[in-house]
C-alpha positions in Angstrom: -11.6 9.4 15.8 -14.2 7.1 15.3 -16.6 9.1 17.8 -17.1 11.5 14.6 -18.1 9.6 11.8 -21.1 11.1 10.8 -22.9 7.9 9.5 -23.0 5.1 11.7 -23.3 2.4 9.1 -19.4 3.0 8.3 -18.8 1.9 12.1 -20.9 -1.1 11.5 -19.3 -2.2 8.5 -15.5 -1.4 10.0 -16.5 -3.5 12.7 -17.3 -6.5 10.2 -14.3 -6.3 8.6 -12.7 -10.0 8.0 -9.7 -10.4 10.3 -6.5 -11.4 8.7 -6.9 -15.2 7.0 -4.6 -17.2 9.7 -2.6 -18.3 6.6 -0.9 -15.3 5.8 -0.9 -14.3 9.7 1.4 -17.4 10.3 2.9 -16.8 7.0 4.4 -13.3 7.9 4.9 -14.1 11.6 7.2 -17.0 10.5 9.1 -15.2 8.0 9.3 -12.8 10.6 11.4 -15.2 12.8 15.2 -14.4 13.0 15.9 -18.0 12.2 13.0 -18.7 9.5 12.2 -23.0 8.8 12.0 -22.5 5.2 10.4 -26.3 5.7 7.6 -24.6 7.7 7.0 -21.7 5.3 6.4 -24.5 2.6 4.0 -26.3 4.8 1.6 -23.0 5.5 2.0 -22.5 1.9 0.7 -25.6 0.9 -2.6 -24.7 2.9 -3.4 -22.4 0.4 -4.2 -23.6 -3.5 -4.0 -19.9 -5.0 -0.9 -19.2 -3.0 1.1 -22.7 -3.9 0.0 -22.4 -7.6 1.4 -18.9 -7.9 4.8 -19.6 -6.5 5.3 -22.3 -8.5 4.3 -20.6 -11.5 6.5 -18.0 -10.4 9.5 -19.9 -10.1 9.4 -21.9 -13.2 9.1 -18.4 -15.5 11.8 -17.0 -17.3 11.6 -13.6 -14.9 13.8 -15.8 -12.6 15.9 -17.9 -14.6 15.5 -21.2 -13.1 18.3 -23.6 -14.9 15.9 -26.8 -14.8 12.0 -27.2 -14.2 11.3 -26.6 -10.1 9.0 -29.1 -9.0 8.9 -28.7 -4.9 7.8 -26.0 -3.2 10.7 -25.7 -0.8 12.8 -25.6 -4.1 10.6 -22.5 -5.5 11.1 -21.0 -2.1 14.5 -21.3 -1.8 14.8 -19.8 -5.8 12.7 -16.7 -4.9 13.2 -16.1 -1.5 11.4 -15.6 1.7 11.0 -11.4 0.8 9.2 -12.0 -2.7 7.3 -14.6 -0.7 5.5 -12.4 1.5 5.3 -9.6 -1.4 3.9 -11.8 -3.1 1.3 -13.4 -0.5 -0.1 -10.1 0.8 -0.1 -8.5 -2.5 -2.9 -11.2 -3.8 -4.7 -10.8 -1.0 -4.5 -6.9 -1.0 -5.7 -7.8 -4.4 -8.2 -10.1 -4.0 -10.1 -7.4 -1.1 -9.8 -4.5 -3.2 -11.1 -6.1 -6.0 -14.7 -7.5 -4.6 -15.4 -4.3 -2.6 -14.0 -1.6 -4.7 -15.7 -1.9 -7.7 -18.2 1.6 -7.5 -15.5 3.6 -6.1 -14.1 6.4 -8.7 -13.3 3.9 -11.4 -12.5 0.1 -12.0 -11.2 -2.4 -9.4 -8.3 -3.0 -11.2 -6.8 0.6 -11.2 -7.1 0.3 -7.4 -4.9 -2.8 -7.2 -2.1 -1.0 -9.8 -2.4 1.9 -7.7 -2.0 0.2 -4.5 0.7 -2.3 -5.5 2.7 1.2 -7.3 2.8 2.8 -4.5 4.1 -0.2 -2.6 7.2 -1.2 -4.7 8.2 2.6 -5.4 7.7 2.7 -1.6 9.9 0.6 -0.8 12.7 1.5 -3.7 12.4 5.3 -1.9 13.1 3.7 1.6 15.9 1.2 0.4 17.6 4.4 -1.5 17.5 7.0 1.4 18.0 3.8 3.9 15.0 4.3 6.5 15.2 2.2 9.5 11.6 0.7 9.1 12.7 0.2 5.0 11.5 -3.6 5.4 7.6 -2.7 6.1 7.6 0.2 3.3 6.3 -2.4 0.8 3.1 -4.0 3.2 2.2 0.0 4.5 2.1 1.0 0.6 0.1 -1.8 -0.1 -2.5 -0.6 2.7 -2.2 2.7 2.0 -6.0 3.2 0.4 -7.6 -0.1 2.1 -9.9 2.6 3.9 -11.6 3.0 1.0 -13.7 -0.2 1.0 -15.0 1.0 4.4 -16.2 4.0 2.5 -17.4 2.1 -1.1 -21.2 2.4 -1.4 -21.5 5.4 1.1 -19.1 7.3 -1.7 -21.5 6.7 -4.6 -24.3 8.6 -4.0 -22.1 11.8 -3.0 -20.1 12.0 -6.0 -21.4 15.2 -7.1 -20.7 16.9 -3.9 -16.7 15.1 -4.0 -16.4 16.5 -7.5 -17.8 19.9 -6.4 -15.6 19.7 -3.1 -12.7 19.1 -5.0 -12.8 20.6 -8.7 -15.1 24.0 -7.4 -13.9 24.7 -3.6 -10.7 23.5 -3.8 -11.0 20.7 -1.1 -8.2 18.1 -1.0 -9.9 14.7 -1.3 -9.4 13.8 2.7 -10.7 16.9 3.3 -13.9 16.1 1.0 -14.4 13.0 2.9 -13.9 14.3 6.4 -16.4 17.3 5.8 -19.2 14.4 3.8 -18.7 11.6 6.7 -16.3 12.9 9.6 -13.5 10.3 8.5 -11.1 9.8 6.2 -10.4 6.5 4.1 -6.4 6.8 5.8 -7.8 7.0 9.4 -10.7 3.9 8.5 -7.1 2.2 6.3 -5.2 2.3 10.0 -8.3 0.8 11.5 -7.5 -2.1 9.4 -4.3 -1.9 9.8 -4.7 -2.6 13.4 -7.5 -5.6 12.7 -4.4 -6.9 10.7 -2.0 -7.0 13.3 0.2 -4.4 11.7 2.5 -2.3 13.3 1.8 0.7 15.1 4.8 2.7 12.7 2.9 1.0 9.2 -0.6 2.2 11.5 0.3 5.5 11.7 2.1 5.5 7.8 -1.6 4.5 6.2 -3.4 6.7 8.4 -0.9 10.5 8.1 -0.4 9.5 4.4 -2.4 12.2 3.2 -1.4 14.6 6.6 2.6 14.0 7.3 3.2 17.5 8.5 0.7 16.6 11.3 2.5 13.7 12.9 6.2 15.1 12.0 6.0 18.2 13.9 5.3 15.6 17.4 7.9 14.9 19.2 7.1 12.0 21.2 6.7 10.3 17.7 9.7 8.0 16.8 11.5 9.1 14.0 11.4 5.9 12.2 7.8 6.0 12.1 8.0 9.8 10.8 10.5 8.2 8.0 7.9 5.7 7.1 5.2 8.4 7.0 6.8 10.1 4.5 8.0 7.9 2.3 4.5 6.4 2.2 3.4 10.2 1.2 5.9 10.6 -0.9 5.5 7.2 -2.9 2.1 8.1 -2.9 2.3 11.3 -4.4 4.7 9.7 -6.9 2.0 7.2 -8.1 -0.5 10.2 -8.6 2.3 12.0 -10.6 2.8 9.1 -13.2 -0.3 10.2 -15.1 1.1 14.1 -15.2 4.2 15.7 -16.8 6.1 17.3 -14.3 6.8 17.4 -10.0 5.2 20.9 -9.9 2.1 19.6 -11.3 1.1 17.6 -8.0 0.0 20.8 -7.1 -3.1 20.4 -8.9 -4.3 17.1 -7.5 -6.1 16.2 -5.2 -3.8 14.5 -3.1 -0.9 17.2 -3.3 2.4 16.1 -2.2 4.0 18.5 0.9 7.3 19.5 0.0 8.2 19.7 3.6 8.2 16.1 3.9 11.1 15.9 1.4 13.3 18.1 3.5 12.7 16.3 6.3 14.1 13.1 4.6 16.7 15.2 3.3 15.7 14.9 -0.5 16.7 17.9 -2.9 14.5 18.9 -5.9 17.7 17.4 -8.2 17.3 13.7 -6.2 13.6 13.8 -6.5 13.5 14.7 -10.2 16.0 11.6 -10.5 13.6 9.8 -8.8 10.4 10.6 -10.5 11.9 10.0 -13.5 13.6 6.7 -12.9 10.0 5.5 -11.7 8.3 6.5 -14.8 10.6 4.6 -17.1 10.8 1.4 -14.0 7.4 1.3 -12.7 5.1 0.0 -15.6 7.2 -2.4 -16.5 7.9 -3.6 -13.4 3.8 -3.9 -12.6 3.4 -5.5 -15.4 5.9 -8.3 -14.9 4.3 -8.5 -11.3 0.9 -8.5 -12.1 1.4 -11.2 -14.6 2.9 -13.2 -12.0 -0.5 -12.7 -9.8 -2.7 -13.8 -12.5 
């Protein structure tokens, strides 16, 4: 994959890419512990100002409904639990990297963030409803979903008028824009982080075939929980993209058109999906909002 990259400077800054802060690396692999020390999760919290002062802000607002002013960590812990935790932890940091490298890429740094953290809870609301075995990392691979894109800021400014051509004149899917301008696409540089990150191999694969399910669905060597994840990453995706349009049908126009294939293969008729698009236009926004407020 990375053999074709046209410009070798992406390689080169791939390959300078922070590793994962050790905070949130021991953060996720202790929640990730079947018997998680909630007494140790407060103590790598405390390591980190931003991250303590944002769960105790969190747990003392009236979105949780504390009945008395929570003054320990371990108490704000215990209030929002170890899930929101890590949502919580990951999403500032997803944050916090999108927003000093993202700022020259097709619009504002903080439409990338509401994008990214979008596709992550309606993500993981997809993979609770249809009950995926890998439901529990559909949050973190939305979240990563478009983190291939700060490889590509700087290289993607001076080629915007070939993109738009690509795209609005030839018909080119976005990915396919990318491939044919530097030989990679932002998923396949997003899995590449991914794997810096320690991720899993199914989330890997979900940020880098978001764009190309139908590729990795028809293999049959592939799990099928990692096809699930695909998907619903695609899907959520898709869904995210939609939220600015009218109707399902109109994804069509996009660039980033959702396959319909992928929704038979999770079994989802055109009556469940409408359901579903519509409950997430009328539950998403307020939901990021009230999330977003809590990061600030």
């Amino acid at each position: 994959m990375l053999d074709k990259v046209l410009d070798k400077r992406i390689i080169s800054r791939l390959d300078k890419f922070e590793p994962l802060p050790d905070v949130l690396r021991r953060l996720r692999d202790e929640i990730a512990r079947p018997n998680t020390d909630h007494a140790q999760v407060a103590a790598i919290v405390r390591e980190d100002p931003v991250i303590y002062g944002r769960i105790m802000k969190l747990s003392n607002s009236s979105s949780v409904g504390a009945k008395q002013q929570i003054r320990s960590i371990e108490q704000a812990i215990s209030l929002v639990g170890l899930d929101f935790v890590e949502k919580l932890v990951f999403s500032l940091f997803a944050a916090q990297t999108l927003s000093g490298a993202y700022a020259n890429f097709q619009g504002e740094a903080k439409g990338l963030v509401k994008q990214s953290i979008a596709t992550a809870v309606i993500a993981e609301k997809l993979a609770r409803l249809l009950k995926i075995q890998l439901a529990n990392e559909a949050y973190s691979a939305g979240l990563m979903h478009d983190m291939g894109k700060i490889v590509l800021n700087g290289f993607m400014k001076p080629k915007q008028s070939e993109l738009k051509q690509m795209i609005c004149e030839d018909g080119l899917h976005f990915s396919e824009a990318e491939r044919t301008l530097f030989g990679i696409t932002h998923a396949e540089l997003g899995s590449e982080i991914c794997r810096k990150w320690e991720f899993s191999d199914a989330t890997q694969c979900a940020v880098r075939y978001h764009h190309d399910p139908l590729t990795l669905l028809g293999v049959p060597d592939v799990a099928l929980a990692t096809k699930q994840l695909v998907a619903v990453i695609h899907i959520a995706d898709a869904m995210v993209n939609s939220l600015l349009i009218r109707t399902l049908a109109d994804i069509e126009r996009q660039a980033y058109p959702m396959h319909y294939e992928v929704m038979e293969f999770l079994a989802m008729d055109e009556k469940t999906t409408e359901q579903f698009f519509e409950m997430c236009r009328t539950t998403v926004e307020p939901m990021l909002a009230e999330f977003l407020g809590m990061m600030e």
